[in-house]
C-alpha positions as CSV (number, residue, x, y, z in Angstrom):
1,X,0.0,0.0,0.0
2,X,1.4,3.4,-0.8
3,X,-0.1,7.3,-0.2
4,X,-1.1,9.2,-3.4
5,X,0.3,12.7,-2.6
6,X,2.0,15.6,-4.3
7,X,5.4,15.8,-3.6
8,X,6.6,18.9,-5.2
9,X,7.2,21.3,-2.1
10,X,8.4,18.6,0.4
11,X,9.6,19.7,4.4
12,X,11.6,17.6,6.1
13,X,11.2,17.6,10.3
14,X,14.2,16.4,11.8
15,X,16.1,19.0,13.9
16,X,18.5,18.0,16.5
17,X,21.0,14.8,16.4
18,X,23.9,15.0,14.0
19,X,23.7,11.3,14.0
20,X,20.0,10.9,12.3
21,X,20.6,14.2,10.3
22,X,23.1,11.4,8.9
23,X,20.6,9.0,8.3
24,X,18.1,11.0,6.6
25,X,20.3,12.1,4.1
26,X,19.9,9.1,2.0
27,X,15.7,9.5,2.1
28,X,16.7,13.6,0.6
29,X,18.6,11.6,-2.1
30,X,16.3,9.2,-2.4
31,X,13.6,11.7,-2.8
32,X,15.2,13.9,-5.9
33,X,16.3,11.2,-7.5
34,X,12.8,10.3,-7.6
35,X,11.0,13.6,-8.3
36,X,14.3,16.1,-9.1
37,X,11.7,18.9,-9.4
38,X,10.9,19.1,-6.0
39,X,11.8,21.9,-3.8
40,X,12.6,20.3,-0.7
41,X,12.8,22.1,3.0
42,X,14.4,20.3,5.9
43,X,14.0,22.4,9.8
44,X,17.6,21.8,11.4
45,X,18.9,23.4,14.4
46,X,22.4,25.4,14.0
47,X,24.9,22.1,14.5
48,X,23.2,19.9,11.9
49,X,22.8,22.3,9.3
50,X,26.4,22.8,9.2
51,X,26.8,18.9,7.8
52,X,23.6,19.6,5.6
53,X,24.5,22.9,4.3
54,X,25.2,23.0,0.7
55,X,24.1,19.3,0.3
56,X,23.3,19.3,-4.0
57,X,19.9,17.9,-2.9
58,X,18.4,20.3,-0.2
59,X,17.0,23.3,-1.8
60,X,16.6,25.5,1.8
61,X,17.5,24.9,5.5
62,X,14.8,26.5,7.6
63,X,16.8,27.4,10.9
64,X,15.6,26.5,14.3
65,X,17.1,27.6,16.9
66,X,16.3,25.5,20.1
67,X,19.0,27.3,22.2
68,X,16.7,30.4,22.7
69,X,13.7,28.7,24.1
70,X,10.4,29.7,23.7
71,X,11.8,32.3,21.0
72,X,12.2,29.9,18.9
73,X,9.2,28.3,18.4
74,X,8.2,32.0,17.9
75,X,10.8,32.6,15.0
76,X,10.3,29.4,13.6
77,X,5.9,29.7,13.3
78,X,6.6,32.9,11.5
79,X,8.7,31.9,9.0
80,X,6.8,29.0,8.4
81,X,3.7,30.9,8.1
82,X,4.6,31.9,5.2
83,X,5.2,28.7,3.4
84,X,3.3,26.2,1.7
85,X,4.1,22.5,1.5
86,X,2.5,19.8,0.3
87,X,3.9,17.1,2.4
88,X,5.5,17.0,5.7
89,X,7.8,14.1,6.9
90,X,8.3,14.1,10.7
91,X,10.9,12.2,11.0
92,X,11.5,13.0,14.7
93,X,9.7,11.4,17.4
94,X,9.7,13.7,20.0
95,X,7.4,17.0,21.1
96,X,9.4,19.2,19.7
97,X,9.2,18.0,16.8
98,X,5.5,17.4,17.1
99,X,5.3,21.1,17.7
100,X,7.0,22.2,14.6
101,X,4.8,20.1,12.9
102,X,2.1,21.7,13.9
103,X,3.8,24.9,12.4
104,X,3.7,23.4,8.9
105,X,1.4,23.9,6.0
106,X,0.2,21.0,4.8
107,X,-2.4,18.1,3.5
108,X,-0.2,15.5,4.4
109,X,1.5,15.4,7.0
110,X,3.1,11.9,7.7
111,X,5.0,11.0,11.0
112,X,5.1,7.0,12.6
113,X,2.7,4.6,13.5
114,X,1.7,5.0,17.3
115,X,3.3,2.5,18.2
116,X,6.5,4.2,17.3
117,X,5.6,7.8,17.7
118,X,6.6,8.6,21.2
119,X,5.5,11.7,22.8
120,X,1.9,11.5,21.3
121,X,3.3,12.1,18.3
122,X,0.7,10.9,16.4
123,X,-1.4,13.2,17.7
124,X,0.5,16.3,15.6
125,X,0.4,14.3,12.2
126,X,-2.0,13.7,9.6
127,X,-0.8,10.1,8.3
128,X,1.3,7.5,9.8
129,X,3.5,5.1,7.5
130,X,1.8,1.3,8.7
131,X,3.4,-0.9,11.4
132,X,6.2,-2.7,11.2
133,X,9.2,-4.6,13.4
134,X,12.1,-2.7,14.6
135,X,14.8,-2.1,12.2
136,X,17.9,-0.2,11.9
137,X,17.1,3.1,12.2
138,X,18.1,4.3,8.3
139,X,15.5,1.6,7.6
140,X,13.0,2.9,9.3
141,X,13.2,6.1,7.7
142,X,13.6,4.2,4.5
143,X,9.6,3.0,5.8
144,X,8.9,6.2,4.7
145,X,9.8,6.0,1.4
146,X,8.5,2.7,0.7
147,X,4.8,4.3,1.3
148,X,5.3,6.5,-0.6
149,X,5.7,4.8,-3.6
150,X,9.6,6.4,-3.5
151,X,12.8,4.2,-4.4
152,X,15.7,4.0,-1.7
153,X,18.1,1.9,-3.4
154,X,21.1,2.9,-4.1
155,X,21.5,4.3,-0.9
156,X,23.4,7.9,-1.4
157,X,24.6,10.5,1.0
158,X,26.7,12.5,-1.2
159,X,28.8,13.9,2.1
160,X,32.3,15.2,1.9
161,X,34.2,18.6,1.9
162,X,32.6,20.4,-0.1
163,X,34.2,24.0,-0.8
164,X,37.2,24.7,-2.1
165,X,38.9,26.3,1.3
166,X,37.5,22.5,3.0
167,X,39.5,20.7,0.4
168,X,42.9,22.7,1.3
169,X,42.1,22.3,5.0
170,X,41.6,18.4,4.2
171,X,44.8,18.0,2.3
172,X,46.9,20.5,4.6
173,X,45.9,17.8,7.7
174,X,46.6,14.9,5.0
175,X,50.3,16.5,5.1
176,X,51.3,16.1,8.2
177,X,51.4,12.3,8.2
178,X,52.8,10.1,5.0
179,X,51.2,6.8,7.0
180,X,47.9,6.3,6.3
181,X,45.4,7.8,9.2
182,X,43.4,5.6,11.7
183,X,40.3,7.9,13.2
184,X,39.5,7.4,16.4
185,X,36.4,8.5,17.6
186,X,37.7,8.3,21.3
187,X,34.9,10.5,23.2
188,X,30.8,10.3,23.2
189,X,28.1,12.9,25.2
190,X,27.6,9.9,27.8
191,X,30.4,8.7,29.7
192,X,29.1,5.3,30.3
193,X,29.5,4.7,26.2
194,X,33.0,5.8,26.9
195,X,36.0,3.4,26.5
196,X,39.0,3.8,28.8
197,X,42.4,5.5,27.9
198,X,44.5,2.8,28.4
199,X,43.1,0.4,25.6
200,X,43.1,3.1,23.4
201,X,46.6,3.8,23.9
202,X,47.3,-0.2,23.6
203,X,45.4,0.3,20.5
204,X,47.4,3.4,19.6
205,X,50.6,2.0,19.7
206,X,49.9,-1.3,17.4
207,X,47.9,1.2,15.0
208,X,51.5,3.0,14.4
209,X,53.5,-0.2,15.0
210,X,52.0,-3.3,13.6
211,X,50.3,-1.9,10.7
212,X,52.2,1.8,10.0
213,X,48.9,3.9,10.2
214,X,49.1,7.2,12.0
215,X,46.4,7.6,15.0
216,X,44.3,10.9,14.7
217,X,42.4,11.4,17.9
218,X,38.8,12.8,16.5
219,X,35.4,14.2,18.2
220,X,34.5,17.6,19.8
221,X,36.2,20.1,21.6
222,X,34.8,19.6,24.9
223,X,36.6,19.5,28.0
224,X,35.8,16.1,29.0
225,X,37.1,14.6,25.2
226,X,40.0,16.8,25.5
227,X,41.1,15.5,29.1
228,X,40.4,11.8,27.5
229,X,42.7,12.6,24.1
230,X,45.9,14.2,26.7
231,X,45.0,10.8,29.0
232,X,45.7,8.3,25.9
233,X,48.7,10.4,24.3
234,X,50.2,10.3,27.9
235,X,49.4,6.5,28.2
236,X,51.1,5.9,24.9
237,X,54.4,4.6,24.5
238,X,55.1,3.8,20.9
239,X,53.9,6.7,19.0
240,X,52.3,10.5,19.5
241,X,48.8,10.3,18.1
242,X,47.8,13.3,16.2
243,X,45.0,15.2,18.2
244,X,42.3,16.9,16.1
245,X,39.8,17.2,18.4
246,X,37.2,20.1,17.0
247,X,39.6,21.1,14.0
248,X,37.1,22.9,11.7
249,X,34.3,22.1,13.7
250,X,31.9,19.4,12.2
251,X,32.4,19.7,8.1
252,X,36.2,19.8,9.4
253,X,35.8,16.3,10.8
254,X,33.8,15.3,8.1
255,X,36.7,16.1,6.0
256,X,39.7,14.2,8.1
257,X,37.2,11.0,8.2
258,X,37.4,11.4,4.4
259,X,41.2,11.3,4.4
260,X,40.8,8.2,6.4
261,X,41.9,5.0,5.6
262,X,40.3,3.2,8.8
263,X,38.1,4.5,11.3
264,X,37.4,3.5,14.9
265,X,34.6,4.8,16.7
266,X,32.6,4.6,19.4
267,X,28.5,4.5,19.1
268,X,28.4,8.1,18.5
269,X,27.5,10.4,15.5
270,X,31.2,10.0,13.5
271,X,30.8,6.6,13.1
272,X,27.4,6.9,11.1
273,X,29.5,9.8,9.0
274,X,32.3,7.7,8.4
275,X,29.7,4.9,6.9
276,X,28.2,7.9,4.7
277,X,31.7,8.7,3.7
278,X,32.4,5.0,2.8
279,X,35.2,4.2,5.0
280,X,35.6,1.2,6.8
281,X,34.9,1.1,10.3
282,X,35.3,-0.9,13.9
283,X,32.7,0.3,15.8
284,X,32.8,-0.1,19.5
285,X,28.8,-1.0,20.8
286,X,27.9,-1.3,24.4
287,X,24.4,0.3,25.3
288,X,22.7,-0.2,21.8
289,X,22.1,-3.1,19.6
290,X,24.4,-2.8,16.4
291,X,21.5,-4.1,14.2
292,X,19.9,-0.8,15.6
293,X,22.2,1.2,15.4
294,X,25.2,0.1,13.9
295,X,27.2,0.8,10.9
296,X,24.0,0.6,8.5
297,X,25.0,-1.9,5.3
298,X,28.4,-2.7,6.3
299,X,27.7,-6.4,8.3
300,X,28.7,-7.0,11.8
301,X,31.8,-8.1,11.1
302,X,33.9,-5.3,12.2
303,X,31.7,-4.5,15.1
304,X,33.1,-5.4,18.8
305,X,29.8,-6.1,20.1
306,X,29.5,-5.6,23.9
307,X,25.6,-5.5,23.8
308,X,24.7,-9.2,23.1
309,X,23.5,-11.7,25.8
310,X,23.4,-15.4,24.8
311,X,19.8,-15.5,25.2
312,X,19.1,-12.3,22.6
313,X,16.9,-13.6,19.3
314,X,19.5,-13.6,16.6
315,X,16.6,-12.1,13.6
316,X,15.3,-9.6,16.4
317,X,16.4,-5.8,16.5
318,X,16.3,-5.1,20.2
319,X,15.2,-1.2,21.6
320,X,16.4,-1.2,24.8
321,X,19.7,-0.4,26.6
322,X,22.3,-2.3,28.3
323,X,24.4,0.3,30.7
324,X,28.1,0.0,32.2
325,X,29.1,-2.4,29.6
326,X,32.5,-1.0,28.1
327,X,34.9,-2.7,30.1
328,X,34.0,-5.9,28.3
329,X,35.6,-4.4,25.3
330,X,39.1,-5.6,25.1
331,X,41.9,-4.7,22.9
332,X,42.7,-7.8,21.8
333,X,39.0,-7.8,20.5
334,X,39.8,-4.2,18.8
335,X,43.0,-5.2,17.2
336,X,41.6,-8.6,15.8
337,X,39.0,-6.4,13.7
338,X,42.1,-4.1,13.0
339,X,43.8,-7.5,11.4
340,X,40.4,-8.2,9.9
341,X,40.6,-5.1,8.1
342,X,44.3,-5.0,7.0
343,X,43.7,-9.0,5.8
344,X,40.4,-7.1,3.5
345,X,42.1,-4.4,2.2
346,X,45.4,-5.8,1.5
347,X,46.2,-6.1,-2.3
């Protein structure tokens, strides 16, 4: 079953997390490829827009600026107001998102089923794509699609540096190593997804070592992920990792996980960029199911997965979280997916 609507002046609700920003940039492609007539609208607060801004396929970011509170449901109804749209996707389950919706202009306004739509979401919607299992979350959005009547495959992103000063800063970083770079993602906004300095040191040292790749400590600037990136360089003792922590803000760490050759990462937003960018990655998973959210496409096989039980359904994609579960992360277990890797890409 699929919805009969116009498409031609399509808004896209999905504001906050860099991380599903990520994953709905494949349902954008998806959706010009399909109808590349459309003028498409996505609402995006200030720190996703900078990954989405100049993306070939979104005709106009609508600022939303959460930050300011109530003034910014204020801003964002009046400029709004004075658009038209003739179908909304709420991709966001959440009332803030239901509350934006409710801002919008439009027939058709499509969000989940209830059973998915949390925060009476439902309620702020027109239409709700039909029920179904739980999925990786880029298939889920991909639901979306699929009713209405839109092909996914092949499944595009179309990130990378995109202006010409973000290719010099890319190769100017490239310069400063002749090994090739292993990313790690080595901080998350919850400590308890966190892995401890002194493995990532281990791992460190048989990065630069054992297969001659130069470590490049990755994330945000904050205080906590800076204290972590001095704690691993100071735990290191067979090679200075290269610390880029906040370099160029977010399009610059788009860009040095494009000059990657491997990246490692915890379950955080950079790992889902590095699968946009095509790069392999380890992915370190504690508190979510990797078929959840995982690398999306890329198998399990480079996943160190610290989330399965015994007794977890093998075909089931499980919602809940597992907490204080990174200590059973080893790196033995990291540097046997690093081998993995080296034996795949070998020539």
């Amino acid at each position: 079953m699929t919805l009969a609507v116009s498409m031609d002046r399509t808004c896209i609700v999905m504001m906050s997390a860099v991380g599903d920003t990520v994953h709905v940039l494949p349902v954008v492609t998806a959706l010009k490829r399909h109808r590349p007539s459309m003028h498409l609208s996505w609402v995006l607060q200030p720190g996703p827009a900078a990954l989405v801004r100049g993306h070939p396929d979104v005709d106009e970011i609508i600022p939303f600026h959460y930050g300011t509170g109530w003034r910014a449901y204020a801003d964002l109804r009046r400029a709004l107001a004075a658009r038209r749209f003739d179908l909304v996707l709420d991709l966001q389950v959440s009332l803030k998102a239901g509350i934006v919706t409710t801002f919008t202009n439009a027939p058709v306004k499509l969000g989940f089923d209830r059973a998915r739509a949390r925060d009476l979401n439902w309620l702020f919607t027109t239409h709700g794509i039909p029920p179904a299992p739980r999925q990786h979350v880029q298939d889920q959005y991909f639901e979306f699609l699929t009713y209405l009547g839109v092909p996914h495959q092949p499944v595009t992103w179309n990130l990378g540096p995109w202006t010409d000063e973000e290719r010099a800063a890319q190769a100017k970083f490239r310069a400063q190593t002749d090994r090739p770079i292993a990313a790690i993602v080595c901080g998350t906004s919850d400590p308890d997804r966190d892995w401890f300095p002194d493995r990532w040191a281990a791992v460190c040292d048989a990065l630069h070592t054992e297969y001659g790749m130069q470590p490049v400590l990755v994330g945000g600037p904050s205080a906590r992920e800076r204290a972590t990136a001095e704690s691993i360089t100071a735990a290191c003792r067979a090679c200075r990792p290269l610390n880029a922590l906040g370099v160029g803000g977010l399009r610059g760490l788009v860009g040095i996980l494009d000059a990657s050759a491997l990246v490692i990462s915890l379950d955080t937003a950079p790992l889902h960029i590095a699968v946009a960018l095509g790069r392999p990655v380890i992915a370190l998973m504690s508190q979510a199911d990797p078929k959840r959210t995982g690398p999306y496409g890329r198998g399990m096989d480079l996943v160190v997965n610290a989330f399965a039980e015994p007794g977890d359904p093998p075909d089931e994609v499980l919602w809940m979280r597992r907490r204080g579960r990174m200590d059973r992360i080893t790196v033995e277990a990291v540097l046997e997916r690093v081998a993995r890797y080296a034996r795949a890409s070998a020539p």
